[in-house]
C-alpha positions in Angstrom: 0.0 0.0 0.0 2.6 2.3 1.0 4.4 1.9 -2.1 1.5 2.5 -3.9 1.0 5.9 -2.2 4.4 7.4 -2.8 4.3 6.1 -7.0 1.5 8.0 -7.0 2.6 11.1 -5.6 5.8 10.7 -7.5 4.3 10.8 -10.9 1.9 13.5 -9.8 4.8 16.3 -8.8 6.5 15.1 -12.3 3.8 15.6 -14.2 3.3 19.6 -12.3 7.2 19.9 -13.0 6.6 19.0 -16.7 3.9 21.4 -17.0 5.9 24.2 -14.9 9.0 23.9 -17.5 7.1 23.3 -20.9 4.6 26.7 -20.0 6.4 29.0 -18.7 9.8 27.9 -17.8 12.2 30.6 -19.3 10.0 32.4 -21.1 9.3 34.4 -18.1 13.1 34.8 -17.5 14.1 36.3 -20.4 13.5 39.9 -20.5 11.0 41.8 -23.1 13.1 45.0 -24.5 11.5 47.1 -26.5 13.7 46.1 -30.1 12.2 48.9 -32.6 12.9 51.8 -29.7 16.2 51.1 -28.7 16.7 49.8 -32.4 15.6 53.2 -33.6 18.0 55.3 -31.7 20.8 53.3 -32.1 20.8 53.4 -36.0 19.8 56.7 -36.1 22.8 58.3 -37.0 23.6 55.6 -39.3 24.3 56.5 -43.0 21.6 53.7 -43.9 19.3 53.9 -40.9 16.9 51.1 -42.7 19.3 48.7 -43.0 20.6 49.3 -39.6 17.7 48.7 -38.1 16.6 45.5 -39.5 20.0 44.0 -38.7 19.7 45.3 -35.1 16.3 44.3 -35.2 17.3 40.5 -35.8 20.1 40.7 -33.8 17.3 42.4 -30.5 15.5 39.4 -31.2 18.3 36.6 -31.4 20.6 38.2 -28.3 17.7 40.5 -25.9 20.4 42.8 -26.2 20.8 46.4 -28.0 24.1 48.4 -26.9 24.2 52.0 -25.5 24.7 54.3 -28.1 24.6 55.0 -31.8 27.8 53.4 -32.3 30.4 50.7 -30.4 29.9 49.4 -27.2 28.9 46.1 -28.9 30.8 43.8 -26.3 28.8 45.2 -23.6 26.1 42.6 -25.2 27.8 39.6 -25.3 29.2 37.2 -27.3 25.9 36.6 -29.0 25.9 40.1 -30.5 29.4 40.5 -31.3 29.7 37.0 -33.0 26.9 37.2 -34.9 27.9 37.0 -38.6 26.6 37.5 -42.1 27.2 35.1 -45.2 29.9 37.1 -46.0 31.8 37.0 -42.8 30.7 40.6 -42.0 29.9 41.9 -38.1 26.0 41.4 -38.6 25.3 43.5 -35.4 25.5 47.1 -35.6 
């Protein structure tokens, strides 16, 4: 009987765990930034502001991460935005 109990109350606090981590597990870790805004002011002094933005955009997206300014600072983002590479070879990231 006793057995019995503690299966059961195994599987049931692995099945809550498995719903915990497949809903919201790190979705509700990762932080929401606001990509066009931040994308917007960083590229605005670019000489091709719409082509800035979208590669920032898709960078935002990839990393959660837009560096301070209109220009540099890109390691303060991580490796994720500073090795991020076109098919060329290129720094993707502005």
């Amino acid at each position: 009987m006793a057995p019995r109990v503690f299966l059961m109350l195994g599987m049931l606090l692995l099945v809550c765990l498995v719903k915990v981590v497949v809903r919201g597990g790190n979705r509700r870790l990762m932080q929401n930034i606001d990509c066009g805004g931040l994308c917007k002011s960083r590229c605005s002094a670019h000489s091709r502001p719409n082509v800035c933005t979208r590669a920032c955009g898709t960078c935002c997206v990839r990393c959660k991460c837009v560096p301070p300014g209109t220009s540099g600072n890109r390691e303060l983002c991580g490796t994720c935005y500073t090795g991020m590479t076109t098919h060329g070879n290129k720094t993707k990231c502005p």
